[in-house]
PAZAPA-4460 file (N, C-alpha, C; in steps of 0.05 Angstrom, whole numbers, plus 32768, in hexadecimal, padded with zeros to 4 digits):
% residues 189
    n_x    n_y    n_z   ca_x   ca_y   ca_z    c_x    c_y    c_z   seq   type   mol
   8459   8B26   8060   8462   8B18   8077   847A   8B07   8070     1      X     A
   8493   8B0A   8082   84A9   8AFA   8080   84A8   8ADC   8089     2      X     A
   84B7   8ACF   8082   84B2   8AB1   808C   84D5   8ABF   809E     3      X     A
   84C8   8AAB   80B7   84E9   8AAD   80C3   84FB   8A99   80C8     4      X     A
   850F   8A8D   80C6   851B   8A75   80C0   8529   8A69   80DA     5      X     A
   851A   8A74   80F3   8522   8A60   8106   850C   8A45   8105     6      X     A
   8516   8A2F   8105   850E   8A13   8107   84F6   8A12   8123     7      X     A
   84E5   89FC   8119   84CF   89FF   8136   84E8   89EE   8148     8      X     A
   84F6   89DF   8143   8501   89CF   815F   8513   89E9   8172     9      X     A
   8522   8A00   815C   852B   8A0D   8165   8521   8A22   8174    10      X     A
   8510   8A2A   8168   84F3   8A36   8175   84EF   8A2B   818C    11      X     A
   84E4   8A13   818F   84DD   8A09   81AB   84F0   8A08   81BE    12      X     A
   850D   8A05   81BC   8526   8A0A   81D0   8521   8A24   81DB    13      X     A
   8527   8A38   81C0   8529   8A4E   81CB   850B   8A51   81DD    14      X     A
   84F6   8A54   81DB   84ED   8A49   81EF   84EA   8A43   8210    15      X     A
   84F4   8A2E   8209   84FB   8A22   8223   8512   8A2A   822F    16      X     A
   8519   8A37   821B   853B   8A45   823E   852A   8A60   823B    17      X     A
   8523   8A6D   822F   850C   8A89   8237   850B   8A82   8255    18      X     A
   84F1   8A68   8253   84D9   8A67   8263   84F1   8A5F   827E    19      X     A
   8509   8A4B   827F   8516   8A4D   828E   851A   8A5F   82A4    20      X     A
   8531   8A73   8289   853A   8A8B   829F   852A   8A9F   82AB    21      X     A
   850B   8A99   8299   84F5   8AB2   82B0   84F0   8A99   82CB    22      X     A
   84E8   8A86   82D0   84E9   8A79   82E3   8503   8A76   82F9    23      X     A
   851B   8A78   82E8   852D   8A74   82F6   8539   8A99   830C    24      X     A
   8533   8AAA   82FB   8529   8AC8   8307   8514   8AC5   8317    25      X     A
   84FE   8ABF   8310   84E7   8AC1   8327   84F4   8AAE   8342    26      X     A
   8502   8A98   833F   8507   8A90   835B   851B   8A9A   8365    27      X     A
   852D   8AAB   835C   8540   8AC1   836F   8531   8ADF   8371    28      X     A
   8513   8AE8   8367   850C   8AFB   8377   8509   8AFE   8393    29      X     A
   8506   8AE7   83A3   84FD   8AE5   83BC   8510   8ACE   83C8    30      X     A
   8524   8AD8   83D4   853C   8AC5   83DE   852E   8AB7   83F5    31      X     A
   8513   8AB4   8406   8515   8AA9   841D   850E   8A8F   8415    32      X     A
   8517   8A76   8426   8510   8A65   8424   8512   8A5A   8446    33      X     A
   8509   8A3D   8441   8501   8A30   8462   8500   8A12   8461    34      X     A
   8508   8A04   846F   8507   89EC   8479   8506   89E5   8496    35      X     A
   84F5   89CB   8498   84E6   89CD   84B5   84EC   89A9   84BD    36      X     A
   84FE   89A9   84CB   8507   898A   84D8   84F0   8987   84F3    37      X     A
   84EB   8971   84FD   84E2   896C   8513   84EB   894C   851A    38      X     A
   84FD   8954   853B   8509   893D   854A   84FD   8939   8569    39      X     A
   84FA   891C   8568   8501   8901   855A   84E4   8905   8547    40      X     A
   84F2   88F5   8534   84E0   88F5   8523   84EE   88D0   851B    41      X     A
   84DD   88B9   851F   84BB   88BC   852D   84BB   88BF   8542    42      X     A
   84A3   88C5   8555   84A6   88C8   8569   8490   88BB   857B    43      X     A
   8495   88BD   8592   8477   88B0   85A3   8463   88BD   85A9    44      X     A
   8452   88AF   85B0   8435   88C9   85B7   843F   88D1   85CE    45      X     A
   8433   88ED   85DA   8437   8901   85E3   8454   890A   85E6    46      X     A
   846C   8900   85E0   848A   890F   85DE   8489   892A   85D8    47      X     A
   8497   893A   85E3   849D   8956   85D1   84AE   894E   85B5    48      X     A
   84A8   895A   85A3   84AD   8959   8590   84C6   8981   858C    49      X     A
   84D3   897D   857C   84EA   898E   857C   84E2   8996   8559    50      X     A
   84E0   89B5   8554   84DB   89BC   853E   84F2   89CE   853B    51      X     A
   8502   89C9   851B   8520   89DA   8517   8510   89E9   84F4    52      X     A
   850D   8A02   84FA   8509   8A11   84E4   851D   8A1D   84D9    53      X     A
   8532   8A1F   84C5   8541   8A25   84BA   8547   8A38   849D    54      X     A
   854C   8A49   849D   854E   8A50   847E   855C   8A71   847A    55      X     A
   854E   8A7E   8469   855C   8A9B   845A   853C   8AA7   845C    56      X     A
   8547   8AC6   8467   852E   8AD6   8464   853B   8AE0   844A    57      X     A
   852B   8AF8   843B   8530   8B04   8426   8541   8B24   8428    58      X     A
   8560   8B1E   841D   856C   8B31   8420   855F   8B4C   8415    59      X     A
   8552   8B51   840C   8543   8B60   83FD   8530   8B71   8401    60      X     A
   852F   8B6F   8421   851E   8B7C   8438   852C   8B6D   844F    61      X     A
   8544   8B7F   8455   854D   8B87   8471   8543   8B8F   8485    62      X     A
   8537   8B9C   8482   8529   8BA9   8496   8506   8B9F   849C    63      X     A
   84FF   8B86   848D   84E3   8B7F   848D   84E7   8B6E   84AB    64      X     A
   84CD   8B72   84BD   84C7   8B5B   84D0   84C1   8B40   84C4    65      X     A
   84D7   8B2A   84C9   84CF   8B12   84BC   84B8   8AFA   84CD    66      X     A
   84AC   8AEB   84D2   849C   8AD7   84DF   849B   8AC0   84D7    67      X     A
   84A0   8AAC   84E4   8497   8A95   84E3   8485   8A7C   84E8    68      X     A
   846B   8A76   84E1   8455   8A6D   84E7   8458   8A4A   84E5    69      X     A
   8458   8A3B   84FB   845D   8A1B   8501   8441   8A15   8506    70      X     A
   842F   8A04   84F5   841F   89F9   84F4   8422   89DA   84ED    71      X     A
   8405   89CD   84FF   8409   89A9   84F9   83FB   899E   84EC    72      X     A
   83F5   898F   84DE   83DD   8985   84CD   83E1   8968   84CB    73      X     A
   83C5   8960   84D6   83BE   893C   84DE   83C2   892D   84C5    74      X     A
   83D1   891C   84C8   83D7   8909   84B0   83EC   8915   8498    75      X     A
   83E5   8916   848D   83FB   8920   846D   83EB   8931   845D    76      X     A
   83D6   893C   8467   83BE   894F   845C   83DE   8966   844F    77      X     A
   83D6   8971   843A   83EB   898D   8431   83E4   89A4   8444    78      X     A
   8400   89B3   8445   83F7   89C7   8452   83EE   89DE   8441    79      X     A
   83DF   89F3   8453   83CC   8A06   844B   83DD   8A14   8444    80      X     A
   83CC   8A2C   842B   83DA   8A3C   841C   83EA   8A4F   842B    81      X     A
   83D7   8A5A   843E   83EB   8A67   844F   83E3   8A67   8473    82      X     A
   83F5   8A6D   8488   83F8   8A6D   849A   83D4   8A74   84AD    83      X     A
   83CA   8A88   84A2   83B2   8A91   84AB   839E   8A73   849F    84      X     A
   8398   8A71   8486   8386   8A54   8482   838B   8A3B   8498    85      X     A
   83AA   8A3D   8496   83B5   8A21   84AC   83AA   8A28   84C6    86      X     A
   83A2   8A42   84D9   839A   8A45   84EA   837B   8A40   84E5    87      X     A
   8371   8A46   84D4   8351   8A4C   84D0   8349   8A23   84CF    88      X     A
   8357   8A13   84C5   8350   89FB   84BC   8358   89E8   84D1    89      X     A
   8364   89F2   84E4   836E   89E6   84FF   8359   89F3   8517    90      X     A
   8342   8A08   850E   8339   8A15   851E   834D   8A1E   8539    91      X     A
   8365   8A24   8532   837C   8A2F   8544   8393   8A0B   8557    92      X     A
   8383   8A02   8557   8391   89E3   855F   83AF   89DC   8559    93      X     A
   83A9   89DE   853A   83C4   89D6   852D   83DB   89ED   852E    94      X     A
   83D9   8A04   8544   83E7   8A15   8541   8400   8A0C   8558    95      X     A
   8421   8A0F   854D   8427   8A13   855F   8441   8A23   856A    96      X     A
   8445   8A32   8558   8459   8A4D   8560   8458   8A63   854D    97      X     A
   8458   8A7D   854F   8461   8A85   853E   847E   8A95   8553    98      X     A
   8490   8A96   8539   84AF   8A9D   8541   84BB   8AB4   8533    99      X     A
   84BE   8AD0   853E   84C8   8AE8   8538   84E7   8ADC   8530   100      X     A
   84F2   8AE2   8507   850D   8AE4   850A   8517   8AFB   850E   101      X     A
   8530   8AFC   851C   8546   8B12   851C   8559   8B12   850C   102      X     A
   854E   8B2C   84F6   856D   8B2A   84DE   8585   8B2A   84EB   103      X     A
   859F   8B23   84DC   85B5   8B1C   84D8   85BD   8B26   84C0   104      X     A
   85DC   8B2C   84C2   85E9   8B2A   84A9   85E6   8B15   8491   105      X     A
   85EA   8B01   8494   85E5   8AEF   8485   85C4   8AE3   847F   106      X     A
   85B4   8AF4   8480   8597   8AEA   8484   8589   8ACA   848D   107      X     A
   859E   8ABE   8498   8599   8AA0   84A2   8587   8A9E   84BA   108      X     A
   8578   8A8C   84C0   856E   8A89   84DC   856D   8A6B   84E5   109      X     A
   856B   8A63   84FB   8562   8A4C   84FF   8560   8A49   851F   110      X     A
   8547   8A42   851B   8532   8A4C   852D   8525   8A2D   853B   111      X     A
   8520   8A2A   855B   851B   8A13   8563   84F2   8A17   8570   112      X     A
   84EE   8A10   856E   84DB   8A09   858A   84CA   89E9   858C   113      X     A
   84B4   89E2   859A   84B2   89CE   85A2   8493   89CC   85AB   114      X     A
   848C   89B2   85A3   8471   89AD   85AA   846F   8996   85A8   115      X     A
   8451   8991   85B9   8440   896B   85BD   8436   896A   85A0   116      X     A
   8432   8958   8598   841A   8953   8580   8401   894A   8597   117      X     A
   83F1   894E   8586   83D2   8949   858F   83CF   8936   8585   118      X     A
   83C2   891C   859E   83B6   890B   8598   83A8   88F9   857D   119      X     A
   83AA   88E6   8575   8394   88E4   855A   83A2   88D6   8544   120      X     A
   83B0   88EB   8536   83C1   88E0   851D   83DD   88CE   851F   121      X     A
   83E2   88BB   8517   8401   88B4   8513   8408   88C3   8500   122      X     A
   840B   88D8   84F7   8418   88E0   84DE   8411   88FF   84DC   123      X     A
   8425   8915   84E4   841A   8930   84E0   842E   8938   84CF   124      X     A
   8424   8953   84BC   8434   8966   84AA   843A   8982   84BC   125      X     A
   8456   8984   84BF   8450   89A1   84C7   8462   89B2   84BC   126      X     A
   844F   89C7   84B9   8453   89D2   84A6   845D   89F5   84B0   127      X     A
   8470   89FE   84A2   847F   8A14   84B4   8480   8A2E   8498   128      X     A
   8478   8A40   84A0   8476   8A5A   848F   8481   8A6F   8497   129      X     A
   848F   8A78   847D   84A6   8A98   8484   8491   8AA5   847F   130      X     A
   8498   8AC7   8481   8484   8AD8   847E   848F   8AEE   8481   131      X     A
   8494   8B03   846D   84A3   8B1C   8470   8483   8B34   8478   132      X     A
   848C   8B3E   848E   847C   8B4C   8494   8462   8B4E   8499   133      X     A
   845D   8B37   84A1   844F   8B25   84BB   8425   8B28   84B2   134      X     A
   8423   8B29   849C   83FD   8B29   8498   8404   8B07   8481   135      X     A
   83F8   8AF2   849E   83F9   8AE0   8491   83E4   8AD3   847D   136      X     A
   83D9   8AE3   847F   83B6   8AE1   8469   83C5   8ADA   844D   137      X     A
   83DA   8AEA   8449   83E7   8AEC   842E   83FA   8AD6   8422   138      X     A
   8403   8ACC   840B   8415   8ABC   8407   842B   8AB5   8417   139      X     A
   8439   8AA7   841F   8454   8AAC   8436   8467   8AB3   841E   140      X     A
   8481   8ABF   8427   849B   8AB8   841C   84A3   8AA4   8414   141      X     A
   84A2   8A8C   8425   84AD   8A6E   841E   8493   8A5D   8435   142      X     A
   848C   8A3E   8420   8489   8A27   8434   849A   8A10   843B   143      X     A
   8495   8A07   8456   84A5   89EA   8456   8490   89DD   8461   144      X     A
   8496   89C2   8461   8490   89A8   8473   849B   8999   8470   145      X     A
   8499   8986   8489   84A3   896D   848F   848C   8960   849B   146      X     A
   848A   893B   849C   8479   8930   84A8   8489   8923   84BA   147      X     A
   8472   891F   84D2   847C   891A   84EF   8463   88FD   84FA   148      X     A
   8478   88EC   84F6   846D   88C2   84FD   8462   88C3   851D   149      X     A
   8453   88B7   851F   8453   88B5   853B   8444   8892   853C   150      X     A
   8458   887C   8537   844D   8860   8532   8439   8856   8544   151      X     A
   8421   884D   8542   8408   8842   8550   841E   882D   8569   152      X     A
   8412   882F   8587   841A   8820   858E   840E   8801   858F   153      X     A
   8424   87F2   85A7   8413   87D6   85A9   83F7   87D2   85AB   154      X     A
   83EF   87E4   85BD   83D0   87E2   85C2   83BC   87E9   85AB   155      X     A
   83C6   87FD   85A1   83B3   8807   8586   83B4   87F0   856F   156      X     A
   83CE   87E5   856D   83D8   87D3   8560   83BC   87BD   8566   157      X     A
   83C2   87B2   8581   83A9   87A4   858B   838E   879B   8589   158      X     A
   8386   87C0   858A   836C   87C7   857D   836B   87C2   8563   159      X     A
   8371   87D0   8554   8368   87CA   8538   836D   87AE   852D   160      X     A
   8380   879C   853D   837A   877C   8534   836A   8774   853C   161      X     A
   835F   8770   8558   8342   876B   855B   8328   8772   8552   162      X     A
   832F   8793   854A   8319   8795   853E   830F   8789   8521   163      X     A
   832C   877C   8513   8330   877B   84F4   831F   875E   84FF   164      X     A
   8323   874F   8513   8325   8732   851A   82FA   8730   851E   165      X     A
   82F4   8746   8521   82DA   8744   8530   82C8   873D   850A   166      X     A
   82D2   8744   8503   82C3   8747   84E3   82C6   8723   84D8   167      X     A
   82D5   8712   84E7   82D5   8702   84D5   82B8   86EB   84E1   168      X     A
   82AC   86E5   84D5   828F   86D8   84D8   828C   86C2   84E3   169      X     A
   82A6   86B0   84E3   82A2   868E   84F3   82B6   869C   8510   170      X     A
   82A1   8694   8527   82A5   868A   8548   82C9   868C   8549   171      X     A
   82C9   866C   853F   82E2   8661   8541   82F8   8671   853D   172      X     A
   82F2   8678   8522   8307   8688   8512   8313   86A0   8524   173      X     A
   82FA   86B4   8522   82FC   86C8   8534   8307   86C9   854A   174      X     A
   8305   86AF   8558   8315   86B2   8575   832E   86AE   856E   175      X     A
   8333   869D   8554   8357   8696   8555   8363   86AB   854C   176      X     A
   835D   86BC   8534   8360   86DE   8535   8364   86E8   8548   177      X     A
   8352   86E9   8562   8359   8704   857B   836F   86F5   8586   178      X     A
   8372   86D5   858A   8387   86CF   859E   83A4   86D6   858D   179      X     A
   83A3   86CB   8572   83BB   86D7   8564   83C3   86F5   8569   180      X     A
   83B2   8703   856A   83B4   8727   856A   83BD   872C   8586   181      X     A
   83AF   871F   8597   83BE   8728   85B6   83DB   8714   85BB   182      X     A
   83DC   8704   85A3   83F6   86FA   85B1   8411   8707   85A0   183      X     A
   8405   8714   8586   8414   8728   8574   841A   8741   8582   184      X     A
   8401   874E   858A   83FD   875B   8597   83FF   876E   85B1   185      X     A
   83FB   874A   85C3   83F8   8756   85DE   8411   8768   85EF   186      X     A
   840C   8763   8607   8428   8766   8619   843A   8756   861A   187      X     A
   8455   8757   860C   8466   874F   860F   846D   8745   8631   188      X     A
   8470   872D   8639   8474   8722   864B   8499   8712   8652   189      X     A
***
């Protein structure tokens, strides 16, 4: 057996640009990618909300049917692995477009549509999935998300100070709590 006279530090570089350029290849096998804006963002309860999906299908399949799957998810929960779980875990709720792209020369798209949020959460993820050739059971091409505010109003605001106010144990106290909260609170006069 030979001894071989590269150094471990040199060893470990070489290494790490290996392990690099196979990572840096694996992320140009599959050119599509996606980003998913939603305006106004914050917004008020029940507003339409405006969803802008943007990105690159994969030159690499011209001729593949591409899809795009726009799902919402309550709070900052992550989104699901793929487009079919996000329907299965919303029991269909959190669904709210899917959007046929039409190639182009330049494989670009950007793509609009629009929806309410549902009641409940101040705070949704939504989460938008490419998909070359449309069986979304399977990994997507690319994920995105963005989170979408929707700030508690005055009244909710309201509620939960009174209710914070109901817990405190002396009479007195408690009432100067709720009057503070409805005057923090109340209707602006």
């Amino acid at each position: 057996m030979t001894s071989h006279p590269m150094g471990r530090a040199k060893l470990r570089w070489t290494v790490l640009i290996a392990t690099a350029a196979c990572i840096a290849s694996a992320g140009t096998a599959s050119a599509s990618s996606i980003a998913v804006t939603a305006e106004p963002n914050p917004t008020v309860r029940g507003a339409t909300v405006t969803l802008t999906n943007s990105g690159y299908t994969n030159p690499a399949a011209p001729e593949a049917s591409n899809e795009l799957f726009d799902y919402y998810e309550p709070n900052t929960a992550a989104c699901a692995p793929t487009a079919a779980d996000a329907r299965q875990r919303s029991s269909g709720s959190g669904f709210i477009t899917t959007l046929e792209i039409v190639q182009n020369p330049t494989f670009s798209f950007s793509l609009q549509t629009s929806f309410v949020p549902a009641a409940g959460a101040h705070t949704y993820r939504i989460c938008a999935y490419l998909y070359t050739g449309g069986d979304d059971s399977v990994a997507p091409d690319a994920v995105a998300s963005t989170l979408l505010s929707i700030p508690p109003t005055r009244s909710e605001l309201l509620a939960r100070a009174i209710k914070k106010c109901h817990s405190v144990k002396s009479r007195s106290r408690r009432s100067r709590c709720v009057a503070l909260a409805r005057r923090h609170y109340g209707v602006k006069r």
